[in-house]
Structure formats: C-alpha cells, structure tokens
LOKOL-837373 format. One record per residue (C-alpha): x, y, z; residue in three letters. Coordinates in steps of 0.5 Angstrom, whole numbers, plus 2048, in hexadecimal, padded with zeros to 3 digits. Layout:
BEGIN
XYZALA/...
END
This chain:
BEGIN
7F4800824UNK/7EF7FE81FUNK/7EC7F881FUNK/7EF7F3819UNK/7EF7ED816UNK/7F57E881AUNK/7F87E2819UNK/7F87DD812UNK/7F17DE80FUNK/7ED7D7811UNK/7EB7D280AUNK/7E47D3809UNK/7E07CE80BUNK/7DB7CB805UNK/7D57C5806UNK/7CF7C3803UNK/7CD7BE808UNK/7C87C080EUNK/7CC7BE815UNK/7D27C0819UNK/7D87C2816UNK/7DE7C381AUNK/7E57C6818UNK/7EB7C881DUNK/7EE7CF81CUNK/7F57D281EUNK/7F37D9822UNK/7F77DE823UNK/7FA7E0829UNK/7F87E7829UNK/7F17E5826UNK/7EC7E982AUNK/7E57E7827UNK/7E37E2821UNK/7DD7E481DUNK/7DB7DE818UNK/7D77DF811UNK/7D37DA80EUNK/7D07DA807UNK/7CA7D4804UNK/7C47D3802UNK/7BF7CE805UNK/7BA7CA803UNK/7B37CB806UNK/7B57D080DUNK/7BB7D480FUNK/7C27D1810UNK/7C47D5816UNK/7BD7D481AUNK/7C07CE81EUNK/7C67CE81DUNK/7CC7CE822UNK/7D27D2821UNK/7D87D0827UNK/7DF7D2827UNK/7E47CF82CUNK/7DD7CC82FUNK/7DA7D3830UNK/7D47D482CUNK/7D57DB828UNK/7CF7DF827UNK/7CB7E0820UNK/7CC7E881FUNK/7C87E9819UNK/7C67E5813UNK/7C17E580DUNK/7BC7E0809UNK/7BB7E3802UNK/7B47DF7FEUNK/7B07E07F8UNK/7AC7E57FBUNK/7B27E97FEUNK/7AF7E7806UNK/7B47E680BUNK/7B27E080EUNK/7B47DC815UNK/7B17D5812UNK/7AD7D380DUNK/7AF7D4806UNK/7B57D2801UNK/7BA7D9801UNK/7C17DA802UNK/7C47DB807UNK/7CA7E080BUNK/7CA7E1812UNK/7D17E3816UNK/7D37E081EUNK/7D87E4823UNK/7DD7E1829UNK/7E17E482DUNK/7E77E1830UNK/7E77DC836UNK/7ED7DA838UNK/7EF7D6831UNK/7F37D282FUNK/7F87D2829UNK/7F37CE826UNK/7EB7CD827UNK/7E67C9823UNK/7E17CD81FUNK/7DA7C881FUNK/7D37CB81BUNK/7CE7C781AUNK/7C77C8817UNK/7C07C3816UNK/7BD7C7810UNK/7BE7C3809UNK/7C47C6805UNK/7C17C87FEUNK/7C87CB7FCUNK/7CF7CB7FFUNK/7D17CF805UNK/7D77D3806UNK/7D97D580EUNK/7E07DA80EUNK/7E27DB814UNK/7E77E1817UNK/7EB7E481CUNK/7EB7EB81FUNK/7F07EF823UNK/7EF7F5826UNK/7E87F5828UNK/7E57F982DUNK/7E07F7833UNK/7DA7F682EUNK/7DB7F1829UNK/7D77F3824UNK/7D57FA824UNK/7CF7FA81EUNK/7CC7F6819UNK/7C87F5813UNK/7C57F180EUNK/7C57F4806UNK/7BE7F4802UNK/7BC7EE7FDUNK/7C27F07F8UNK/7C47F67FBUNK/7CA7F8800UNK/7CA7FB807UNK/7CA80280AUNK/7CA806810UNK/7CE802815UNK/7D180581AUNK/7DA80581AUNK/7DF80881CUNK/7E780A81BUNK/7E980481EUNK/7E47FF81CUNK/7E37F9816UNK/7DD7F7812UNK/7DD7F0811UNK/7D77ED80DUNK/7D57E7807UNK/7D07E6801UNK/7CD7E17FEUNK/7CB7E07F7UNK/7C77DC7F2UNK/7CC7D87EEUNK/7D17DE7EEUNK/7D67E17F2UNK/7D47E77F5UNK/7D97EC7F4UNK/7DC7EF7FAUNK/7E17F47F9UNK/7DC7FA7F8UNK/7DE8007FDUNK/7E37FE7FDUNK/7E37F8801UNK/7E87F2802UNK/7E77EA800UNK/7E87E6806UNK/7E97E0801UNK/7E77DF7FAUNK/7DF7E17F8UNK/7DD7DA7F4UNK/7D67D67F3UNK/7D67CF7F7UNK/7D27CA7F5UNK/7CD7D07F3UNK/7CD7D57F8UNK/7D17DC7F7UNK/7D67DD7FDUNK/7DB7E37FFUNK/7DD7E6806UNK/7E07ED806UNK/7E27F180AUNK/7E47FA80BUNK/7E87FE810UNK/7E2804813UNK/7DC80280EUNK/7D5805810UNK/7D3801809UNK/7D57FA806UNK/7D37F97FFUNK/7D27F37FAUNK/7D17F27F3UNK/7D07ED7EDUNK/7CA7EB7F2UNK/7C57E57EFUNK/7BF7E47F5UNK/7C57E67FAUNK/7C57E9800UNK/7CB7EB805UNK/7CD7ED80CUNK/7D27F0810UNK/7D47F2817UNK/7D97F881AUNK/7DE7F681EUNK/7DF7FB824UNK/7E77FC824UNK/7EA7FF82AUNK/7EA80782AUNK/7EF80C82CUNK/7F180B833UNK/7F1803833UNK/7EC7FE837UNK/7EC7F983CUNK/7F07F3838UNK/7EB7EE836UNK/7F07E8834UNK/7F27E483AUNK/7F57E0837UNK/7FA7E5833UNK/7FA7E683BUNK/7FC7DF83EUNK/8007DE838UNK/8057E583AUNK/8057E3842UNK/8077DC83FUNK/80D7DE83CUNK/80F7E4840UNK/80F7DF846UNK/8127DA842UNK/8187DF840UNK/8197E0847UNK/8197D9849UNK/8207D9845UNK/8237DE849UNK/
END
C-alpha cells in the first residue's frame, strides 16, 4: 500500500507575529503520521532554531529545514534569511480533533505560512530520507521506493515559488504573503523535488516511507481502538 495523503487538507496557517500560535485540526481516522511544513523569513536569526512544534501535546521532530542568505551560507542563527524547515509525527492514540501549537522567539521579518498534512500507509520508519535544495536550486538523490511520498515546500522572495515541475501536486495554492513566496507539493516515488521561479529561495523535502509489499505492524492505534469499539459495540446489540 502506498503511502497518501488522507483526509480534508488542513487551511494553511499564516502569521507575522512572533509567539505561539495554536489552531485545532480535524484527523483522519487512518492517519498514520502528520508531517507539517513551514515557510518564513526571520529578521536577524533562524525562525526554527527555537521553535517548538506539538501536535495533540507531543512535540514533532524538525526532519529538515534550510536558511538562505545574501552570502548563500546555511546558518542556524545570526543573519536575516529565509526560512524552510519540515516536522513528522507519528500517531499516538489521537483523537478526532487535536491542537497543532508552534511557537518561535526570533523577530518575523516577513510572513510565515505552516501547512500541515496527514498520511496513511506508512511503514515503521517515518521519514525514509531527507534533503534540502541549494540556493535557488532544486533537491536530488533522495532515496525512494514504489510505494513512498515525497513531501516538500519553498520559500521565495516576493514570489511564488512554482512547485508543479517534475510533475509534483499542490498542496494548496503557491502565493506570497506579506512578502515571503510560499508553496508546499508533494509526489508519489520521487528521488528529486524540484522548483522554479526561484528569487533568494531555498526548499526542503522528505520522503515518506510507505508500507511494501507484505504489509507491516500496524501503526495507527487509534484506527485500532476505534474498530475494536465498534465491533464490540456491534456486538453488544446482539
């Protein structure tokens, strides 16, 4: 079974202040994983050097991400750059609904817009590979499979970065908010994730691992949980 996107894509999330945001997403049932994208520039240091990212009061883990500056340096602090980075969790017993919190304490010098979505099908191992492209450049080499998904979003400078090359879906809509590019893509079985009409950008992708042929341990116990509830309660009726 390939790994896929699943459910109604959550709305992106955009802001231009420093601090916590929290927004409440509605979870799939057979949501095995949630991975969340974010795209920014930060004034002076790195948005995502302190940031913390929880879903449903876990805290995910930063995968990848990326600064882009004027000297074309990848920086963890310390300069204005543009931002991309990208965060995985796996299912823990979630509910119908759960609150996705980020927060970050470097100075927002121009939007920041997070995507989140869920996956099905995923195999033991999460994240499988990930990379981040050169200054305006695009990502190669990843290691894929059949049944994988390449997820991955780009930041660009007072443009939207195009996101449909290599033949790629959007996640939503590409645009520019309050003068950061952003867009979020994904692929099925993609070593590459490629992006053009690229301005200062810089990107960042993942390779989800999707179950292979002969199945896995099943990951998602509240898919689970919530079976065993309804045959029990199917039974009860009896």
């Amino acid at each position: 079974m390939a790994a896929e996107l699943t459910g109604t894509t959550p709305s992106l999330i955009q802001s231009t202040s420093t601090g916590s945001v929290t927004t409440t997403l509605t979870v799939p049932a057979d949501a095995d994983a949630i991975i969340v994208m974010a795209v920014g520039y930060g004034s002076g240091s790195n948005l995502w050097t302190a940031t913390t990212m929880t879903f449903a009061g876990n805290a995910l883990t930063e995968v990848t991400g990326a600064t882009y500056t004027a000297e074309g340096a990848f920086l963890e602090a310390g300069s204005s750059s543009g931002h991309v980075a990208i965060w995985s969790g796996d299912e823990s017993t979630w509910g119908s609904t759960e609150d996705l919190v980020f927060n970050w304490d470097a100075a927002v010098g121009e939007g920041v817009s997070v995507q989140a979505v869920f996956v099905k099908n995923v195999d033991t191992i999460t994240v499988k590979d990930s990379d981040t492209g050169g200054v305006n450049g695009d990502i190669t080499g990843m290691t894929s499979a059949a049944d994988d998904l390449t997820l991955g979003c780009a930041y660009a400078y007072q443009q939207a970065p195009t996101m449909t090359d290599n033949g790629q879906t959007e996640i939503v809509a590409n645009g520019v908010y309050n003068n950061a590019g952003y867009g979020f893509a994904y692929k099925a079985n993609s070593a590459t994730f490629d992006i053009s009409n690229t301005n200062f950008s810089r990107c960042c992708a993942v390779v989800i691992d999707g179950v292979a042929a002969g199945g896995r341990t099943t990951k998602n116990t509240r898919a689970m949980h919530l079976g065993m509830n309804v045959g029990m309660n199917h039974r009860s009726a009896f």
